[in-house]
C-alpha positions as CSV (number, residue, x, y, z in Angstrom):
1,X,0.0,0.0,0.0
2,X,2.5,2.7,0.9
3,X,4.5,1.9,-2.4
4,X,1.8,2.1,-4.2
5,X,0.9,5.0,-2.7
6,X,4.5,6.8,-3.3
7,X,3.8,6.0,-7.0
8,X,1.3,7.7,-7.3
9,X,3.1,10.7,-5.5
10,X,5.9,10.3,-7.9
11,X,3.5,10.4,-11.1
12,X,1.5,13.1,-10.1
13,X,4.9,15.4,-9.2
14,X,6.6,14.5,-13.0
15,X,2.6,15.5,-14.2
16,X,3.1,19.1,-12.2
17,X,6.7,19.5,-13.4
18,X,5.6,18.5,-17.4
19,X,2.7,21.1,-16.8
20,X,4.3,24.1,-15.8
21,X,7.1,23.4,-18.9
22,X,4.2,23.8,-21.5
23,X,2.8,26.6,-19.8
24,X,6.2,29.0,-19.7
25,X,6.9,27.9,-23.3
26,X,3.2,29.2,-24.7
27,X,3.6,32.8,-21.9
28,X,7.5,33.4,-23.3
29,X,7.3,31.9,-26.8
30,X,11.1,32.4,-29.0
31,X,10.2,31.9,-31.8
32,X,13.6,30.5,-34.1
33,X,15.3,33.2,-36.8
34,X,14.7,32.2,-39.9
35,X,16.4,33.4,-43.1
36,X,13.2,35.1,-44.2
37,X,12.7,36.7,-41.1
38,X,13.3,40.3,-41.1
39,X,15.6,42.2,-38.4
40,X,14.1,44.2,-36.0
41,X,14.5,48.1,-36.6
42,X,16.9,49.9,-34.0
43,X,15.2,52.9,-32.3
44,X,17.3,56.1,-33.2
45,X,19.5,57.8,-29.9
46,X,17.7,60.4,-27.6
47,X,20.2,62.9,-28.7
48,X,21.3,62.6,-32.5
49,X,24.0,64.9,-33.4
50,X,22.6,67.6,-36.0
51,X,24.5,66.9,-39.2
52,X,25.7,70.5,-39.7
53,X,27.9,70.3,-36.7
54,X,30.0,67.4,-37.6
55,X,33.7,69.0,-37.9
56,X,34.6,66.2,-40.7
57,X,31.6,67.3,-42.6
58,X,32.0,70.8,-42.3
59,X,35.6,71.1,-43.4
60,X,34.4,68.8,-46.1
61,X,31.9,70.8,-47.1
62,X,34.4,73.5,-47.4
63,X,36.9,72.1,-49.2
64,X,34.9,71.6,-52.0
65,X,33.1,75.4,-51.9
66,X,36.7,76.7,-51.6
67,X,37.8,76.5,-55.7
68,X,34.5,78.7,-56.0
69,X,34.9,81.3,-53.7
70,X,37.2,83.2,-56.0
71,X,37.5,87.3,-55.3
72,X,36.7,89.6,-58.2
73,X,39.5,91.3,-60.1
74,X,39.8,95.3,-60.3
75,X,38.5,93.9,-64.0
76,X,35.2,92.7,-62.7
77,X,34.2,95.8,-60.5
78,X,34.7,98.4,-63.5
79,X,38.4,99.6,-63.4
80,X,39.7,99.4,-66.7
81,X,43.3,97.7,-67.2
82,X,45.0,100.8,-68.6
83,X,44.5,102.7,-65.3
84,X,45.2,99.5,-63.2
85,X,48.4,98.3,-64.9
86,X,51.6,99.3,-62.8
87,X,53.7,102.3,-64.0
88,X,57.3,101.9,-62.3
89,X,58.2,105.2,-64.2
90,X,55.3,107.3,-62.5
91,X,55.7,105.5,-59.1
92,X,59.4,106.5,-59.0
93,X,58.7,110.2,-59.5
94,X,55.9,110.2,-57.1
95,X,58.1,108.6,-54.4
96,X,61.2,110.9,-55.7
97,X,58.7,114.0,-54.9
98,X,57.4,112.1,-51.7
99,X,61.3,112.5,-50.6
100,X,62.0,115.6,-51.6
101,X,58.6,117.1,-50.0
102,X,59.8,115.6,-46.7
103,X,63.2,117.5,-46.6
104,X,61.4,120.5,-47.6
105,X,59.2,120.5,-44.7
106,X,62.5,119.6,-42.0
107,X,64.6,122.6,-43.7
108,X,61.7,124.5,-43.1
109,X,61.6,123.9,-39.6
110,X,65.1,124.3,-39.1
111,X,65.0,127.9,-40.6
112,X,63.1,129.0,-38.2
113,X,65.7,129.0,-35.8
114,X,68.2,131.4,-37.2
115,X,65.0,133.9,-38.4
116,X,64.1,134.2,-35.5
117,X,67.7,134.6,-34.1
118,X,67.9,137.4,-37.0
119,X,64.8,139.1,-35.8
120,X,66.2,139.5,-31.9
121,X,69.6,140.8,-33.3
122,X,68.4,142.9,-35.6
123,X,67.1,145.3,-32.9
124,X,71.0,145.4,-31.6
125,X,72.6,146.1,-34.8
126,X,71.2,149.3,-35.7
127,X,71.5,152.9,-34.3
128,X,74.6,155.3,-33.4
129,X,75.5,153.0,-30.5
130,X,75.5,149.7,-31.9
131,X,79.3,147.4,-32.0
132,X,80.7,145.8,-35.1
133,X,80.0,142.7,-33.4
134,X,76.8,142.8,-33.0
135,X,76.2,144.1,-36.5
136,X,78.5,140.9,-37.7
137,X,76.4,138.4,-35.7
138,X,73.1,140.2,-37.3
139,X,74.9,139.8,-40.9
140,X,76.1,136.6,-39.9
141,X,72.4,135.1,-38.6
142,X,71.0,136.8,-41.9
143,X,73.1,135.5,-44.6
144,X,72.4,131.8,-43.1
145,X,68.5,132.3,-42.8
146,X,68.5,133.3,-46.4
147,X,70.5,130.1,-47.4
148,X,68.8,128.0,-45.7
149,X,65.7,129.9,-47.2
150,X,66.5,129.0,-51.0
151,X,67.5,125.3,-50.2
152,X,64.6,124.9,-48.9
153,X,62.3,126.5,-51.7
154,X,64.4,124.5,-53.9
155,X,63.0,121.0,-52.9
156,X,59.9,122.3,-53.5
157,X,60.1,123.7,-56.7
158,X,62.1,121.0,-58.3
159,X,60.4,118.3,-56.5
160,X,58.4,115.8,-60.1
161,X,55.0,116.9,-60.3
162,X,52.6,114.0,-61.1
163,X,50.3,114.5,-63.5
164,X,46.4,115.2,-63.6
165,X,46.7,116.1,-59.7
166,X,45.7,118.9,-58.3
167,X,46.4,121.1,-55.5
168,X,44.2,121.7,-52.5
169,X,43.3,122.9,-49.3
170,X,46.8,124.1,-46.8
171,X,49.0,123.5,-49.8
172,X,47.4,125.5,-52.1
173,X,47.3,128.5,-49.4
174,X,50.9,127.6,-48.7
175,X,52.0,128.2,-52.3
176,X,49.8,131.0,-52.2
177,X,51.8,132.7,-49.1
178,X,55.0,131.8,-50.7
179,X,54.3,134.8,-53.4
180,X,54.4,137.0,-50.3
181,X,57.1,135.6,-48.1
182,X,59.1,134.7,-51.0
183,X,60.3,138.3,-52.7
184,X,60.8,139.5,-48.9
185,X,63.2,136.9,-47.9
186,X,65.0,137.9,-51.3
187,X,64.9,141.9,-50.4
188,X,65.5,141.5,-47.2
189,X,68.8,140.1,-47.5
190,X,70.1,142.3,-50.3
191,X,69.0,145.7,-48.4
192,X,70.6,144.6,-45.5
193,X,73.5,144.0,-46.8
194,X,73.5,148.0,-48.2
195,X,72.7,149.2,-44.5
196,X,75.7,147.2,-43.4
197,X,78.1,148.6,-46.2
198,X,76.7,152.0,-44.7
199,X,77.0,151.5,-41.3
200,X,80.5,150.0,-41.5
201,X,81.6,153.5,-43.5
202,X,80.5,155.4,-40.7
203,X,77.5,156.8,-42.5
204,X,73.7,156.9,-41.5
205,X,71.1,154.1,-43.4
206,X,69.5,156.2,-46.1
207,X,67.9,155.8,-49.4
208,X,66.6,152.6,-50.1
209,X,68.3,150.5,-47.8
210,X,66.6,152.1,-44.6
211,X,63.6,149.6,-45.7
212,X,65.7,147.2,-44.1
């Protein structure tokens, strides 16, 4: 009796076991991959990378615009090639006057120093009382403001003038002034080189050289 009844224990356990096999295959079912069977489609990331800020891409993307990207020529916006082309002969006077022009305006500040010199002396070297000396350093001071006066006018007036240029604003009234300054620092000079021939015979400034 008890074997029996252990069989029976025995069958109805294997039953149970077999059971709960065929019911976790039919809940979980894997079904085998086949060659027909199509793979399963992969979600895309949360955070895809935009395309337009890939660094390979860009410079890619670059490299090929770059033949294109080509700047006009002088051509293209209008200029035409006879007032483009390079003229070595009419950049070598411009930068020939260019240097000239800038040793006009140093002499002309160097002048100024003996004028003014001449101007201070002169009130020294006239009148009964005045020395030789001080009529010598007056001729002296005078004789090297009008030298330095002529070098410097010369760099101007020989300087190359380019052509189809024109002259305006401070050096147009500059040239302008020179018509005045000009014949004075030549008169001057020459009449006071009379007075001084007077004064050094003993005799009084008269006639035209009292202008001085």
């Amino acid at each position: 009796m008890p074997r029996r009844f252990g069989l029976k224990l025995a069958g109805i356990l294997y039953y149970c076991l077999f059971a709960a096999a065929v019911f976790a295959q039919t809940t979980n079912p894997t079904a085998p991959r086949t060659e027909n069977s199509k793979p399963t489609a992969v979600s895309p990331p949360d955070n895809p990378e935009p395309e337009g800020n890939n660094p390979n891409q860009v410079h890619q993307n670059q490299q090929a615009t770059a033949p294109n990207q080509q700047a006009p020529s002088l051509g293209d916006l209008g200029f035409p090639s006879s007032e483009t082309k390079p003229n070595p002969e009419e950049q070598a006077r411009l930068d020939k006057r260019s240097h000239m022009l800038r040793i006009h305006q140093r002499l002309g500040l160097i002048t100024t120093v003996p004028l003014v010199a001449t101007v201070v002396t002169g009130s020294f070297a006239g009148g009964r009382s005045t020395s030789s000396t001080n009529r010598d350093l007056h001729a002296a001071l005078g004789a090297t403001t009008a030298g330095l006066y002529i070098t410097t006018a010369s760099y101007a007036i020989f300087a190359p003038k380019p052509h189809g240029i024109e002259t305006r604003g401070p050096i147009r009234v500059h040239k302008a002034l020179a018509w005045i300054h000009g014949p004075g620092m030549i008169l001057t000079p020459i009449l006071g080189a009379m007075a001084f021939e007077q004064k050094s015979r003993g005799e009084k400034v008269h006639g035209i050289a009292s202008a001085h």
